[in-house]
N, C-alpha and C positions, 0 to 999 in steps of 0.2 A: 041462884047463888048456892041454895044448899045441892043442889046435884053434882055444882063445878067441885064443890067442896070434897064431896064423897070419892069421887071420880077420882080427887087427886089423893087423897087418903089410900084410896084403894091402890094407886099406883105405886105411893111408897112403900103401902105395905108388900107390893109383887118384889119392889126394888130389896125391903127387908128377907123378903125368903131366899132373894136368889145369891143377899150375898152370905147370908146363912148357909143355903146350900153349896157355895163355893169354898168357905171356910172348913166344912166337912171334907167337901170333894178334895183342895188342897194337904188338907191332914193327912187322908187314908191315902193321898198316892204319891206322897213326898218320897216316902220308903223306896217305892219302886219307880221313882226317876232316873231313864237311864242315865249313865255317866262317862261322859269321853274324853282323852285327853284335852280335845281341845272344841270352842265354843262352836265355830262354824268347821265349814265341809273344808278339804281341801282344794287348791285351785286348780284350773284347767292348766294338761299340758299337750293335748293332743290337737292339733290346731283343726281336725276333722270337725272337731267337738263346737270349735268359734263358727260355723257357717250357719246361714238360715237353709229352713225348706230350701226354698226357692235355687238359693245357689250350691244346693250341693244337689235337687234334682238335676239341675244346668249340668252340674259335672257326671253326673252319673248318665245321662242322655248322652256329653260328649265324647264317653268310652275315655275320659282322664283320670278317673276313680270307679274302686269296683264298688259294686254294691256291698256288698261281702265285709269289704274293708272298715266301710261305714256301718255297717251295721254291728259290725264287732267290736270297733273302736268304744260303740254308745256300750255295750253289754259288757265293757271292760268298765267304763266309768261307773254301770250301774252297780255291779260287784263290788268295787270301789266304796263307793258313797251310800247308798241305798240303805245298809245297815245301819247308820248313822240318822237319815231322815226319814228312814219309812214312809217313801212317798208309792214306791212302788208294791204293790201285795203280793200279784199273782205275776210270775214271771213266765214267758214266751218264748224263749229264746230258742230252742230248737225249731218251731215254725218259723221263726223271724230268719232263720241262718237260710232256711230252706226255699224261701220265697226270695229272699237276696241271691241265692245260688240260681234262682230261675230269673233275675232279673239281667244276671248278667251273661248267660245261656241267651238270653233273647236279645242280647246286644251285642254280642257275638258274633251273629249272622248278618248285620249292617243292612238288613233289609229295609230300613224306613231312615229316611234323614231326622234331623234333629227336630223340625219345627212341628214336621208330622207327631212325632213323639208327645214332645210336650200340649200338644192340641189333645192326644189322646189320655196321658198321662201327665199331670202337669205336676206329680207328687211321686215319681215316680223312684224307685229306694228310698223314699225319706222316712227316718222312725217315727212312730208315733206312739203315744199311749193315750189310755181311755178310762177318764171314770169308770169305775167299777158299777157304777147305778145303773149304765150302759150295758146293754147286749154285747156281747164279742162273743161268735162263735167256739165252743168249748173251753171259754172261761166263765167264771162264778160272776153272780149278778144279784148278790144277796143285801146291798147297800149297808151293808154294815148292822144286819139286824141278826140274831144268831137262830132265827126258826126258819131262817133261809141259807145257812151256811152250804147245804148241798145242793140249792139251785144252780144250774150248769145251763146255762143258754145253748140253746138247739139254731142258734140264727144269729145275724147282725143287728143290730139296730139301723134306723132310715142310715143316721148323719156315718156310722161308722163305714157301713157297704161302701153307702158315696167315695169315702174318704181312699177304702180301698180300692176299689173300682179305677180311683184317681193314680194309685201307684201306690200311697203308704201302704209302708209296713208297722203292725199292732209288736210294741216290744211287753206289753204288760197292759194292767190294770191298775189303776193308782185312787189311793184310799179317800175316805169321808167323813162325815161326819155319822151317825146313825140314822137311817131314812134323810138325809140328807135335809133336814131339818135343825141344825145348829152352825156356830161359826167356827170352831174346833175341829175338825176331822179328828175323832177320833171313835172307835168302840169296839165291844168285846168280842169280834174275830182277829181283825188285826191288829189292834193297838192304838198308840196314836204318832201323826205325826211329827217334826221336828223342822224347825224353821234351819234351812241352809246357813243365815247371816247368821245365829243365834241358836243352838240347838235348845235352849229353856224355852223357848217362845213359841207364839203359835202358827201353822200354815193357814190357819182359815178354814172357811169350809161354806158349804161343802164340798166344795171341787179340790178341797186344800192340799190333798195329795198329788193332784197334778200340776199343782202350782208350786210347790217346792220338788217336786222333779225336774220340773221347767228349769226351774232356778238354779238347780244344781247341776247343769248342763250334762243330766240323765234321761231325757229328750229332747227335741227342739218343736214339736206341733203336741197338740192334745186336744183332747173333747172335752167340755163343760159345761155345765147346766146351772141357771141361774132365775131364781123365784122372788129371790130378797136379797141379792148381790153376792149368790154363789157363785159366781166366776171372777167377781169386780173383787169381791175383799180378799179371794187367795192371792189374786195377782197383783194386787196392790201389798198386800204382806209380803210377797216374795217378789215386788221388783218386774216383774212380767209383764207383758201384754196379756187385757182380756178383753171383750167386747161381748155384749149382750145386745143382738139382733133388734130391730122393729118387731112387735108381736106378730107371730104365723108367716114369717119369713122362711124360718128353719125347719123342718119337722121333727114334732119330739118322742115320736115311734120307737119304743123300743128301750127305753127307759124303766124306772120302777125308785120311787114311786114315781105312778104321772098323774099330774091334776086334773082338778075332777072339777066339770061345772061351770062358774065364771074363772074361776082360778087357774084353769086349760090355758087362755091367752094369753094369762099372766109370765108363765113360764116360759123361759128362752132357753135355747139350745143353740152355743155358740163357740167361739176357737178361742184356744188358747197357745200362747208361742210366746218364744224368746225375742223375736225379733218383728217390729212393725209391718216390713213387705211381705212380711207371711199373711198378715190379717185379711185381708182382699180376697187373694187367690184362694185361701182358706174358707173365707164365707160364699165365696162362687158355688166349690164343691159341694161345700154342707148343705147350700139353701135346694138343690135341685131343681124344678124348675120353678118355687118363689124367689130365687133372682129375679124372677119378670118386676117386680115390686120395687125393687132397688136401682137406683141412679149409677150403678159403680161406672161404667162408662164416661159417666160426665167428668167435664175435666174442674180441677176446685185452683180456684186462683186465692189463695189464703190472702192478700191485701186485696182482695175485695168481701173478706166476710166480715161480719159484724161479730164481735165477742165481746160476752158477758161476763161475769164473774162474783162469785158470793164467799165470801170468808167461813163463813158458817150460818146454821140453819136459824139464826135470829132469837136462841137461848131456851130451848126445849130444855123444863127442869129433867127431864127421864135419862138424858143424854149427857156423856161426858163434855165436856167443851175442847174444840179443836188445841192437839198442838202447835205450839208456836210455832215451832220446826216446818211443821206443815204449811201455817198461814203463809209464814216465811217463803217457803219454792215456790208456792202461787203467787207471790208479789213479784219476784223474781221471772215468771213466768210472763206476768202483766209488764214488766217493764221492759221483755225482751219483744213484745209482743208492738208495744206505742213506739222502742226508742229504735228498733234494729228491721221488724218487719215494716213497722208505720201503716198498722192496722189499725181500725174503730175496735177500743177498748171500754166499756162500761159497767162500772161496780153497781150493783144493782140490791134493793133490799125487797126480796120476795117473801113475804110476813108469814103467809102460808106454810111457808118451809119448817117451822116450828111445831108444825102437828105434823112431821113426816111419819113417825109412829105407825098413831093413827089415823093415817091416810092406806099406808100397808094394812092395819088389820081389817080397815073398814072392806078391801079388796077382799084377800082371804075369806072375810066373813058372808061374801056376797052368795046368793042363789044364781045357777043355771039360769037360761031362755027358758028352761019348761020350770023353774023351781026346784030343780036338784040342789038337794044340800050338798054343801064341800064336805071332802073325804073327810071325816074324825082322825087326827093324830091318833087316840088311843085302838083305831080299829087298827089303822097301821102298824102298830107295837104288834098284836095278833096275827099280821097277816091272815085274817079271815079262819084264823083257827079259836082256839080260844079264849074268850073274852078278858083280860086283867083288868086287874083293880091297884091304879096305882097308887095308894096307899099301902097298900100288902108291897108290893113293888118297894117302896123308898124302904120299910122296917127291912125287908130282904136287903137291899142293898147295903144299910147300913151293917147286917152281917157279913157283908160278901156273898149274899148267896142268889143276887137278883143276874139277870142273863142280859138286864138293861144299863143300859149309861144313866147317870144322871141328869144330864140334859134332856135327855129324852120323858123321864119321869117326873122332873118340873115339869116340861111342857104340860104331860097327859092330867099332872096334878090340877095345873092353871088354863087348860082351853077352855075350858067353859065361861070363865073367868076372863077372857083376854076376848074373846067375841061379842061383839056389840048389840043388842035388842035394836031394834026395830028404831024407835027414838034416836037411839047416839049412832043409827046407821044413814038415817036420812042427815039427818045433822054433817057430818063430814064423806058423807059423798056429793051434798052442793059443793063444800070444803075442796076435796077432792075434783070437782067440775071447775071451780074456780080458777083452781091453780094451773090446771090443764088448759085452760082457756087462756090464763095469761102469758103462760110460758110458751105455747105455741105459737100464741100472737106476738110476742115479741122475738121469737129465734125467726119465725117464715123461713123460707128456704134457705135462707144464706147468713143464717147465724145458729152459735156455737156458746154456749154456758159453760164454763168452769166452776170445779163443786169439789170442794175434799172426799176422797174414796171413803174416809171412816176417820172418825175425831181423832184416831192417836195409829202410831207404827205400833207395828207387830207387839201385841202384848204377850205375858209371859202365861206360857200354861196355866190355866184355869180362870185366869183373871178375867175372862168373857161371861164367869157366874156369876159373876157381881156387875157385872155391865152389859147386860143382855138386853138393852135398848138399840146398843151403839150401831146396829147394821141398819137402823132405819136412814144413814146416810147414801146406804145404797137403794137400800126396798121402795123407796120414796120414788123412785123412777123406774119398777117395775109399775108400782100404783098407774101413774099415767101413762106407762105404754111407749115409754119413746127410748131410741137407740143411745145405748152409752158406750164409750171406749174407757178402757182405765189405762193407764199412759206411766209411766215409771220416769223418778225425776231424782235420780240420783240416791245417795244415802243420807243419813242423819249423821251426828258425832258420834252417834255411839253405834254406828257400821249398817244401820236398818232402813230396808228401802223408804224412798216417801214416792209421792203418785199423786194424780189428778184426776177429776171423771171430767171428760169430753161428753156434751148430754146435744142433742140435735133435736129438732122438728121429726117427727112420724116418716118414716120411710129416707130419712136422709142419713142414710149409716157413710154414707161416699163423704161426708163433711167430716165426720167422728175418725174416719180412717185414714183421711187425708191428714188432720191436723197431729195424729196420734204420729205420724212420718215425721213429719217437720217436728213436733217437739223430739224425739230420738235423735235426730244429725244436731239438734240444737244442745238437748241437756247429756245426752250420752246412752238412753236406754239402759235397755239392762246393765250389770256388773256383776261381773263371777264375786261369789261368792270366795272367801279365804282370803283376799288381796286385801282386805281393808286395815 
């Protein structure tokens, strides 16, 4: 009793610093919020700009649209808007114009029909952009940490080659969080980002720069990386489709940071897009040959699957409590699901869920097959040069004179802190085996859980300092390993996407991506941003 006691003492007292720390953080950066006439982006008028991948490769194969066209139409929008969301950092745009001018030189000469094409290139003009944590040939690969500002990638990463190989074209790099370690994208090379519905609010992170690009139809595919729901909660703030992969489907080559240890598996490497029939053909590409691993072939009869559903994680104190708004589209989603599809729906109370937390840190915290320890966050601050003391770190900053975010320097302040001994490790990894044991016995192949992306919409700049629990509505299913879709369900009243997590059985991404379709023709998918 006295250990639960301390345990939980300790946690308020993490929950007391952090919203300390956000009460500073808000103070010092009110000043320099930027300020625009108006809250969200403007809307789309370029109807180039409304196609998915998929069917503007279809037309660029059909020699109906040039490449050129498309690709300058997006590089107009991003001059446009981009200033406003700072989604994009490093811009592309003369390779981009240059490899569209050769796409449509080789289409020119009508040497291959259409289907041969698309077999060889099934992405073929389509824009793309890439986390910056990502390799891209002679662009910057510093993750947002400033002792890497002149890191200049000599290569591709695995998923990016693929991606090009397939036909995209790279229009940029789009920003993060720092070491891609917080749900903010923001820090001090580029900034931070700005939510498309809401420019006060947040994109997420860490992929959250491509996720409010997404959103702001300043690309339609993108690369993202997800450890504790960095791909799930940008595209759930911003409206988007994301999907994080079965573990070691995808390859995560060519990244930075990459996990180290047990924490390697945990990591996914997965697509991001505007639009659901991108998702598929998207993770085809990416996974190279761990496709073999995956069903996508298999055909999914949605009123033959079993689906579950949980309102929220059963009242974890750490955790904010779902909004209503949110409960609300899932009940909506459950009714559309019993009265219109007349599929097996079941509200289900998985108790376990309430230590999703620590189910995440007990992962993190785990040793290597040989007993390698996981990478130190504070060695990552260093990149291997060196060593801080974030202590000196937080007095600097409170001058302005540290070269770190403040998220970054809570962390380094609290890892030691937030990692488990030996005792509270065994303790929620049975925890952790439980839950895994029962959620997989109960989806088998042909069932499907519904799960809130994250307790509340898009919160407003910094307000993640004070609630730095809340991503364990994602991380909770890195913990055990199983494929998620995050699925876009329209807006709130007050214009800000809402979302659901699509969660599957181990290697069955083909259910998550099937249902992730049919909810889009049902609730609407994404919405441009400005219309609301």
């Amino acid at each position: 009793m006295a250990s639960r006691f301390t345990a939980r003492v300790r946690m308020l007292l993490l929950q007391a610093v952090g919203f300390l720390i956000g009460l500073v953080g808000r103070a010092a950066r009110a000043l320099g919020s930027p300020k625009f006439d108006s809250r969200t982006t403007r809307p789309v008028t370029e109807p180039l700009l409304l196609l998915s991948g998929v069917q503007l490769a279809k037309l660029i194969r059909q020699r109906k649209v040039k490449c050129i066209d498309v690709i300058q139409a997006y590089i107009k929008r991003i001059k446009a808007v981009n200033p406003m969301i700072n989604g994009i950092v490093k811009y592309r745009f003369e390779a981009a114009e240059e490899e569209a001018h050769a796409v449509d030189q080789k289409l020119a000469g009508k040497e291959e029909d259409e289907a041969t094409l698309e077999k060889k290139w099934p992405f073929l003009g389509v824009p793309l952009t890439v986390k910056e944590a990502f390799q891209l040939q002679g662009m910057p690969n510093s993750s947002g940490l400033v002792n890497r500002r002149e890191t200049i990638s000599k290569t591709d990463a695995t998923v990016v080659a693929l991606l090009r190989e397939a036909g995209a074209i790279p229009l940029g790099m789009t920003n993060c969080s720092e070491l891609c370690m917080w749900y903010e994208s923001s820090n001090n090379i580029y900034g931070r980002s700005n939510n498309p519905y809401d420019l006060r609010r947040i994109v997420g992170g860490s992929s959250g720069g491509e996720g409010c690009t997404l959103a702001a139809a300043c690309s339609v595919i993108g690369v993202g990386s997800d450890i504790g729901g960095s791909i799930r909660m940008p595209a759930f703030f911003n409206g988007v489709f994301g999907h994080k992969p079965s573990p070691g489907v995808v390859p995560n080559k060519g990244q930075f940071p990459v996990a180290r240890g047990a924490q390697e598996k945990f990591q996914c490497t997965g697509p991001m897009c505007r639009y659901a029939e991108d998702l598929t053909p998207m993770l085809r590409v990416m996974a190279g040959p761990g496709i073999k691993k995956l069903k996508l072939d298999a055909k999914v009869n949605l009123k033959d699957l079993k689906f579950y559903w949980m309102e929220h994680d059963g009242g974890s104190f750490l955790i904010s409590k779902v909004d209503q708004d949110i409960i609300e589209a899932m009940k909506k989603v459950v009714a559309h699901l019993e009265d219109v599809l007349g599929a097996s729906v079941q509200h289900v109370k998985l108790k376990q869920m309430k230590y999703s937390y620590q189910l995440w840190i007990t992962m993190m915290s785990a040793k290597g097959r040989n007993g390698e320890e996981p990478m130190k966050f504070v060695d990552l601050l260093s990149d291997h040069g060196k060593p801080i003391n974030p202590l000196w770190e937080l007095v600097k900053w409170c001058m302005g004179l540290s070269v770190y975010t403040i998220p970054s320097i809570g962390l380094a302040l609290l890892e030691e802190k937030l990692k488990y001994d030996h005792e509270k490790y065994i303790k929620f990894k049975a925890l952790e085996e439980s839950l895994h044991q029962e959620l997989v016995g109960m989806l088998g192949d042909d069932g499907v859980f519904l799960y809130p992306s994250h307790p509340t919409a898009a919160p407003k700049h910094h307000v993640p300092l004070t609630r730095p629990f809340n991503f364990a509505y994602t991380g909770v299913f890195n913990a055990l390993g199983l494929p998620v879709t995050q699925c876009p369900l329209g807006l709130n009243a007050k214009g800000l996407p809402l979302g659901i997590q699509i969660v599957a059985g181990p290697f069955n991404d083909h259910l998550t991506l099937a249902v992730a379709q049919y909810f889009e023709k049902c609730f609407g998918g994404w919405v441009c941003p400005g219309k609301f």
